[in-house]
PDB file with one MODEL, atoms N, CA, C and O in Angstrom:
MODEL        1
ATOM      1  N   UNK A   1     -49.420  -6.782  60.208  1.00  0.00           N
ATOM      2  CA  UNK A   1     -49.374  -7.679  59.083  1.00  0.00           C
ATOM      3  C   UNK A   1     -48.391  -7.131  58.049  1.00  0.00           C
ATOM      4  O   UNK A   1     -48.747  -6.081  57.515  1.00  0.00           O
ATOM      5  N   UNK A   2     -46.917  -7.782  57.572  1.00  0.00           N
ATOM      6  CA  UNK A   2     -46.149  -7.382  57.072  1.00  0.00           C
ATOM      7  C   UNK A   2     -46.657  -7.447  55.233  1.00  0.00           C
ATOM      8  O   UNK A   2     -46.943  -8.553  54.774  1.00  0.00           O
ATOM      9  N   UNK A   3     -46.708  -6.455  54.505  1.00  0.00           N
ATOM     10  CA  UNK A   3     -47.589  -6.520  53.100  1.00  0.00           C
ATOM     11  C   UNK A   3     -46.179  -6.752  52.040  1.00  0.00           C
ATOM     12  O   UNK A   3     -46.390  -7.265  50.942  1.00  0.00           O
ATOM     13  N   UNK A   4     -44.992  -6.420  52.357  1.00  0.00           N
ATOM     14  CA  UNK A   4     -43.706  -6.101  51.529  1.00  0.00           C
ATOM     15  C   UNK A   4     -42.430  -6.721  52.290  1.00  0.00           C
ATOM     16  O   UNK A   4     -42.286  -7.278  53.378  1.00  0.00           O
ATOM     17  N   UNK A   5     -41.825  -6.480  51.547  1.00  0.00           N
ATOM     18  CA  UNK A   5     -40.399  -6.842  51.894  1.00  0.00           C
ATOM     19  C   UNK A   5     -39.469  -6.591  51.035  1.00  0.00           C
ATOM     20  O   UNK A   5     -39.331  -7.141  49.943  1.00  0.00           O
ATOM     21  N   UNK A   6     -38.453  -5.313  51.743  1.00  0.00           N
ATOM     22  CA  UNK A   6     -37.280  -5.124  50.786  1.00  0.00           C
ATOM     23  C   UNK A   6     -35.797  -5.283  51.292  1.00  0.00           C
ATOM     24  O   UNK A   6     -35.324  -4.592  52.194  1.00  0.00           O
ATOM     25  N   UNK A   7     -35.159  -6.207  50.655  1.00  0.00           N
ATOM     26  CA  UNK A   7     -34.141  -6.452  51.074  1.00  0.00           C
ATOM     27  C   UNK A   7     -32.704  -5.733  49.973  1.00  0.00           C
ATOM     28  O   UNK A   7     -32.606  -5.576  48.756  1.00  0.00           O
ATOM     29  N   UNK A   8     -31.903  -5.484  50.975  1.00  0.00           N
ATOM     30  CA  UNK A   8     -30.981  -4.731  50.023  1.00  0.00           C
ATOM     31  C   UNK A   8     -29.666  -6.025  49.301  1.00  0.00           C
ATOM     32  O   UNK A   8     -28.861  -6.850  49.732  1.00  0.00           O
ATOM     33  N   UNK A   9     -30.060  -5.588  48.238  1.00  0.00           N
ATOM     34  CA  UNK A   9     -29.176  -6.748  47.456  1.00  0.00           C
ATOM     35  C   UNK A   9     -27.442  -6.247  47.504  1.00  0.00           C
ATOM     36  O   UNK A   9     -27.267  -5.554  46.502  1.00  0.00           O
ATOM     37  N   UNK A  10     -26.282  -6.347  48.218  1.00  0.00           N
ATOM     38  CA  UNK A  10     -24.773  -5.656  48.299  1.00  0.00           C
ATOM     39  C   UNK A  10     -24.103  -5.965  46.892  1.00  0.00           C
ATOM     40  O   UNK A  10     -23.315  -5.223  46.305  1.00  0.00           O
ATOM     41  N   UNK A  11     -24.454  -6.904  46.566  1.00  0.00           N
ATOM     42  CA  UNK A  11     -23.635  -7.594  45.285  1.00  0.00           C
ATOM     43  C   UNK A  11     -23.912  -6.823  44.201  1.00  0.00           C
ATOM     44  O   UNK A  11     -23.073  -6.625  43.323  1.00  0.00           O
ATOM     45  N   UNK A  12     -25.060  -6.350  44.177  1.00  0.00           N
ATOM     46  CA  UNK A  12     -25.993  -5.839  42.707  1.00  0.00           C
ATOM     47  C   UNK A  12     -25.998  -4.040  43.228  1.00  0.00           C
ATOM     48  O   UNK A  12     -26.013  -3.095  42.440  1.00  0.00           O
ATOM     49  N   UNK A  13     -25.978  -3.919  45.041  1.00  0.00           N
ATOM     50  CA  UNK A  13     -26.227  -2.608  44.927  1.00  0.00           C
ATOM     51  C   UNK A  13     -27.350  -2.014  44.764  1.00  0.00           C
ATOM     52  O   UNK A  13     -27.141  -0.834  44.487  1.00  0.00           O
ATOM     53  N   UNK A  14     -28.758  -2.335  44.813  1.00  0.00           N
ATOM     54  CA  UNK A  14     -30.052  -2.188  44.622  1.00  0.00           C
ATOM     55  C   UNK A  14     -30.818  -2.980  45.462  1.00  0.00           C
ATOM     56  O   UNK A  14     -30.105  -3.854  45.955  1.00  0.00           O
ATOM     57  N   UNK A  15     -31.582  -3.024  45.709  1.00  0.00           N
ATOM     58  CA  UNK A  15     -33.034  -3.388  46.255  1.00  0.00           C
ATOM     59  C   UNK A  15     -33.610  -4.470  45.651  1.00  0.00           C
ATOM     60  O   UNK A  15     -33.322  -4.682  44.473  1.00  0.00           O
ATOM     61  N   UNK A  16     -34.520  -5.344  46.337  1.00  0.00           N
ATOM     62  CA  UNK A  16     -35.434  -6.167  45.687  1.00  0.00           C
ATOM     63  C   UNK A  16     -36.640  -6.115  46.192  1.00  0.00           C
ATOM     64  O   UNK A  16     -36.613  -5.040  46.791  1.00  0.00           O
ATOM     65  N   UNK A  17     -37.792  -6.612  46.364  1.00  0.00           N
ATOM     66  CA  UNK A  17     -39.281  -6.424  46.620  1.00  0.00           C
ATOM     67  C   UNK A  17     -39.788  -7.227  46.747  1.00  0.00           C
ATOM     68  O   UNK A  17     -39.745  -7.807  45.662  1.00  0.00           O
ATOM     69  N   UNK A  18     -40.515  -7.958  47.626  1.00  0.00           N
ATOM     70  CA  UNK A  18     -41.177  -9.507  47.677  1.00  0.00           C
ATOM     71  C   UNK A  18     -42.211  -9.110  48.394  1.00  0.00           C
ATOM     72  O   UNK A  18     -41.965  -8.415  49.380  1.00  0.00           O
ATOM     73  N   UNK A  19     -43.658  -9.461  48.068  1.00  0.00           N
ATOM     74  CA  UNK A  19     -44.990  -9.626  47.746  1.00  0.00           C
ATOM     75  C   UNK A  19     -45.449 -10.525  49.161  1.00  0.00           C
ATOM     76  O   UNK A  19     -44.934 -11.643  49.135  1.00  0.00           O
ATOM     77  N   UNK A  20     -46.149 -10.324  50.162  1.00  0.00           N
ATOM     78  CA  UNK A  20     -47.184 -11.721  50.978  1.00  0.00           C
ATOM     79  C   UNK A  20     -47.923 -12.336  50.369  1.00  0.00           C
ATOM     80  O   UNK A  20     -48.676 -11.713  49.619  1.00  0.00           O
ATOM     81  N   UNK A  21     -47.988 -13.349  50.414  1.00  0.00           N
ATOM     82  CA  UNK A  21     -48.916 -14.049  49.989  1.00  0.00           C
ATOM     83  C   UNK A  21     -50.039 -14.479  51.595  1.00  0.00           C
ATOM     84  O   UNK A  21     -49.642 -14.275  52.742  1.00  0.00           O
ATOM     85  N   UNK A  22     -51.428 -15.080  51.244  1.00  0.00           N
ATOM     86  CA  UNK A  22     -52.078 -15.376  52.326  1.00  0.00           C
ATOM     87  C   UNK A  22     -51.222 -16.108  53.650  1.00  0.00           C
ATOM     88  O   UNK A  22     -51.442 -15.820  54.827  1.00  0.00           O
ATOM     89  N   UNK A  23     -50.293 -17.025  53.226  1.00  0.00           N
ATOM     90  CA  UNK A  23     -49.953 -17.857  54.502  1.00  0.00           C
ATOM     91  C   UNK A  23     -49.086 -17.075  54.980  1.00  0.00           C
ATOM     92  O   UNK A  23     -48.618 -17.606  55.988  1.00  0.00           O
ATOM     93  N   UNK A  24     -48.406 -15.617  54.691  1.00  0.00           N
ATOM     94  CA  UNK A  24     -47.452 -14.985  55.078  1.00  0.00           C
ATOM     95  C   UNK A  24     -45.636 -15.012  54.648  1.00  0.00           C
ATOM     96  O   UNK A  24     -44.661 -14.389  55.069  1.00  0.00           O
ATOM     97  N   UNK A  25     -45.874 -16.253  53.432  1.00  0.00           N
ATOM     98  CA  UNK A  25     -44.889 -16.044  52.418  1.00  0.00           C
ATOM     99  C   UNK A  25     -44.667 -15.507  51.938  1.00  0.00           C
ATOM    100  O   UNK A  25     -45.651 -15.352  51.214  1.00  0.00           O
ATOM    101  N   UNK A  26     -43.535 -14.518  51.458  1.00  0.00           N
ATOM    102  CA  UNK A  26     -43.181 -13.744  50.378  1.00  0.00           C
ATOM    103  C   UNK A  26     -42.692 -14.519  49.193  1.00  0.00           C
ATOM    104  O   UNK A  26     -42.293 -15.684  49.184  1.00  0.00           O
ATOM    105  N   UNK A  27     -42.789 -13.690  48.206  1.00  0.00           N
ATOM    106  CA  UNK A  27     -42.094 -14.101  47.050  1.00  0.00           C
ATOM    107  C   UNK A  27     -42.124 -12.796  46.116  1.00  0.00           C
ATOM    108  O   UNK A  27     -42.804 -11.778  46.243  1.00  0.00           O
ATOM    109  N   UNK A  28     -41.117 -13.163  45.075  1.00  0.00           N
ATOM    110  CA  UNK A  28     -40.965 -11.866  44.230  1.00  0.00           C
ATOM    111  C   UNK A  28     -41.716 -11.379  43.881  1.00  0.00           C
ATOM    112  O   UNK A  28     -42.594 -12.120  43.440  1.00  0.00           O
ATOM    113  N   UNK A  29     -42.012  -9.814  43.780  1.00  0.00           N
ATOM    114  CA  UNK A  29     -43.193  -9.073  42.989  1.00  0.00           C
ATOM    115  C   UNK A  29     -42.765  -8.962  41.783  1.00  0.00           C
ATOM    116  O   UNK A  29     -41.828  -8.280  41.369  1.00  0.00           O
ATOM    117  N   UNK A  30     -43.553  -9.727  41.154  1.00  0.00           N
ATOM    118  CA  UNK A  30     -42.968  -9.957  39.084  1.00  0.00           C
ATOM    119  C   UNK A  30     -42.441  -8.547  38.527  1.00  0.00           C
ATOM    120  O   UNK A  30     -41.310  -8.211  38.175  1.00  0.00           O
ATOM    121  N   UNK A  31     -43.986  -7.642  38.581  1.00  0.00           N
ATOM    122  CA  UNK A  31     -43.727  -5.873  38.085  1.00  0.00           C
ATOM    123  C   UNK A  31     -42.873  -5.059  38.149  1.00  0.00           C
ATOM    124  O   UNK A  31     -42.578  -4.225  37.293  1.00  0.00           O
ATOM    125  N   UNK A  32     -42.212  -5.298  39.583  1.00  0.00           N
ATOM    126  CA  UNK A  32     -41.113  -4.507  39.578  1.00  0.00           C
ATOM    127  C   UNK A  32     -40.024  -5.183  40.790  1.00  0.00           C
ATOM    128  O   UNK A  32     -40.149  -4.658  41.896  1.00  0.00           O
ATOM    129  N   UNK A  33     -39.046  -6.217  40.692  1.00  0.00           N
ATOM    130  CA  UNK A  33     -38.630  -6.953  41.855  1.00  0.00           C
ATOM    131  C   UNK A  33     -37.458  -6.101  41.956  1.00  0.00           C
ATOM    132  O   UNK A  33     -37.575  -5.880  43.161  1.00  0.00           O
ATOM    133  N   UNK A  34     -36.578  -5.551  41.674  1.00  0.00           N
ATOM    134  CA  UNK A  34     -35.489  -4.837  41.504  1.00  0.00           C
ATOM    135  C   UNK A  34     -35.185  -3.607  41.398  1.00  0.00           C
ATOM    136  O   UNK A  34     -35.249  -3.242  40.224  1.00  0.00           O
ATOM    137  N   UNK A  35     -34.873  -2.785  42.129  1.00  0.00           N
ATOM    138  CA  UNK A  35     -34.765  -0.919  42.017  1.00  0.00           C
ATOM    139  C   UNK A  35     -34.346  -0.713  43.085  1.00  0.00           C
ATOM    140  O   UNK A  35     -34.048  -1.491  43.991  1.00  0.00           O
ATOM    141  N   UNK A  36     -34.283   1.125  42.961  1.00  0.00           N
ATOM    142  CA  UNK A  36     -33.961   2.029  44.025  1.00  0.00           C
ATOM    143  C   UNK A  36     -34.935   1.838  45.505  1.00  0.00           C
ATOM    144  O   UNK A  36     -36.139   1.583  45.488  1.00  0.00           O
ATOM    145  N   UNK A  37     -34.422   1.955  46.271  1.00  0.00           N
ATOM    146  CA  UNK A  37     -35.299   1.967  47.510  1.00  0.00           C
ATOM    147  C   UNK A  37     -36.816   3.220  47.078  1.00  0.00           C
ATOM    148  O   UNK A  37     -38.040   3.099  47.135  1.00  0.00           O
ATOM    149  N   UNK A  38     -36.123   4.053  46.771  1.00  0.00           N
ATOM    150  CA  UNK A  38     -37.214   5.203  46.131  1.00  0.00           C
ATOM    151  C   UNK A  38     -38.554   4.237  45.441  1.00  0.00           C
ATOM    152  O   UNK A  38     -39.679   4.100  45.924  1.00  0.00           O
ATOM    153  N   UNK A  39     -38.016   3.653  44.189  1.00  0.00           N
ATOM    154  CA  UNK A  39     -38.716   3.364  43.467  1.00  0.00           C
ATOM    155  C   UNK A  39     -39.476   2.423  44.006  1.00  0.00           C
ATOM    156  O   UNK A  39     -40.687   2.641  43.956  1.00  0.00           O
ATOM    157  N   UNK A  40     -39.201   1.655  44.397  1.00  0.00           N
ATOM    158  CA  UNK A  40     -39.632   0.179  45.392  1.00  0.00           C
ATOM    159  C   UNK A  40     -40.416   0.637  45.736  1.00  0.00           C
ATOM    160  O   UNK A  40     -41.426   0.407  45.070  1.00  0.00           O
ATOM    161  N   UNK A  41     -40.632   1.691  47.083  1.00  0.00           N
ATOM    162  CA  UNK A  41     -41.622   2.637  47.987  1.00  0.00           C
ATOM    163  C   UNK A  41     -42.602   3.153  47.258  1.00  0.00           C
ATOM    164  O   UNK A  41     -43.798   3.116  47.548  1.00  0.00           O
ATOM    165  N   UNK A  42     -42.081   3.674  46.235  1.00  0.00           N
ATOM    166  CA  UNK A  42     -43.576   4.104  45.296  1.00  0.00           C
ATOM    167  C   UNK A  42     -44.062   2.926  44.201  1.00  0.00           C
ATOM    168  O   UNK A  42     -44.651   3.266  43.175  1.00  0.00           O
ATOM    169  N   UNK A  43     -43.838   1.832  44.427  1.00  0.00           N
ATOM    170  CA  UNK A  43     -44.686   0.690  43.608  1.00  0.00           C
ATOM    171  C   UNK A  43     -45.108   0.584  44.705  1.00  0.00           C
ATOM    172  O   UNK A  43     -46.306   0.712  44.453  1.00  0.00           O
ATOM    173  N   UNK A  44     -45.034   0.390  46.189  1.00  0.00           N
ATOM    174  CA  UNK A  44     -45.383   0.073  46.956  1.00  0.00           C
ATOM    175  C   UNK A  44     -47.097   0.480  47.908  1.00  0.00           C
ATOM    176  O   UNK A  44     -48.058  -0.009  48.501  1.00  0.00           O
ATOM    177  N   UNK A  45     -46.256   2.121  47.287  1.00  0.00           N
ATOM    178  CA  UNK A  45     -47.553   3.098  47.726  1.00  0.00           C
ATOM    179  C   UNK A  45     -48.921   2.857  47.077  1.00  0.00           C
ATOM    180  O   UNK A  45     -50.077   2.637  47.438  1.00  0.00           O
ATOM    181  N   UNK A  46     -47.935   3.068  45.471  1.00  0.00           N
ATOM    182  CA  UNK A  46     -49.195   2.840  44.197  1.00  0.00           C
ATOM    183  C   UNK A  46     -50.063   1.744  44.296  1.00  0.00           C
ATOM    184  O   UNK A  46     -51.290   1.786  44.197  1.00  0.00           O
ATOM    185  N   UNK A  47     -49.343   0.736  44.500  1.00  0.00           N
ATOM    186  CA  UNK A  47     -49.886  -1.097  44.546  1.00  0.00           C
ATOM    187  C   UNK A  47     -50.786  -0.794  43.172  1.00  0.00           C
ATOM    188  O   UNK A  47     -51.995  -0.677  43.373  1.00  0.00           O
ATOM    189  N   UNK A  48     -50.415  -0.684  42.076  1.00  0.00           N
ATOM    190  CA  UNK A  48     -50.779  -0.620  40.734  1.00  0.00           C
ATOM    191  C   UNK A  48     -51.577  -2.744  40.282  1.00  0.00           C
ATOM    192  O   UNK A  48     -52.186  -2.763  39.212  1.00  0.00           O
ATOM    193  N   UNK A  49     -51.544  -3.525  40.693  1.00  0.00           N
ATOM    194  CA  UNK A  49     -51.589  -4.406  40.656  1.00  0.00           C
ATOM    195  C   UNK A  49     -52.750  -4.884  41.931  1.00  0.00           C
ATOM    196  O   UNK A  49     -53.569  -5.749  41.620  1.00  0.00           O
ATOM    197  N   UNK A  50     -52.786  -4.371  43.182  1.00  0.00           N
ATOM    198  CA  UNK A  50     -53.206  -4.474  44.391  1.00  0.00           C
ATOM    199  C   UNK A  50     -52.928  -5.975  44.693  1.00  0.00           C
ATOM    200  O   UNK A  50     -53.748  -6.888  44.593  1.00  0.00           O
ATOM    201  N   UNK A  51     -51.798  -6.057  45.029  1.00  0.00           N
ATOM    202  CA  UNK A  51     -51.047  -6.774  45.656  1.00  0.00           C
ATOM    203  C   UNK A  51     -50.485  -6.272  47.049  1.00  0.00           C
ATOM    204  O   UNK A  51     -50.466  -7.208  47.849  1.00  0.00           O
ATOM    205  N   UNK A  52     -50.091  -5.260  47.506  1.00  0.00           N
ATOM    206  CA  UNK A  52     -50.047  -5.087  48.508  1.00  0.00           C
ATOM    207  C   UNK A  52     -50.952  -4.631  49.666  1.00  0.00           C
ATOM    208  O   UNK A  52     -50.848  -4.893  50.865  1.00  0.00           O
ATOM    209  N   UNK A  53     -51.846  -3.901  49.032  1.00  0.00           N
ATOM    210  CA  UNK A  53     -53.354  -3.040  50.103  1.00  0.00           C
ATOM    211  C   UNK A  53     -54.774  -3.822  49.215  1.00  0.00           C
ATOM    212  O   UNK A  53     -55.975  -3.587  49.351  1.00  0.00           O
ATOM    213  N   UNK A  54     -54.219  -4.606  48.486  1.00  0.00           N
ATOM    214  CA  UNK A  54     -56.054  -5.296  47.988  1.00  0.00           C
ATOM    215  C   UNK A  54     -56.549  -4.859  47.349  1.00  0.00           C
ATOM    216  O   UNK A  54     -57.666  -5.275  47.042  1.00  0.00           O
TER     217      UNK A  54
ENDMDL
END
């Protein structure tokens, strides 16, 4: 079950972050949609929001 999604933005040079939703849609994670791959990974870990692990 895919919980994230980061796609590398070339234009901007950074990362973005998109959220599952139940039907298996993503969409932007509001908190932090934009950063370092680093940073991304550790909002990711944290899930400060529990959006990604519940």
């Amino acid at each position: 079950m895919a919980v994230a999604r980061l796609t590398y933005v070339k234009s901007r040079g950074e990362w973005s972050l998109g959220v599952s939703n139940s039907n298996g849609d993503f969409r932007r994670y509001a908190p932090l949609s934009t950063g370092s791959l680093t940073s991304l990974l550790n909002e990711i870990d944290a899930d400060p929001t529990c959006a990604f692990w519940g």
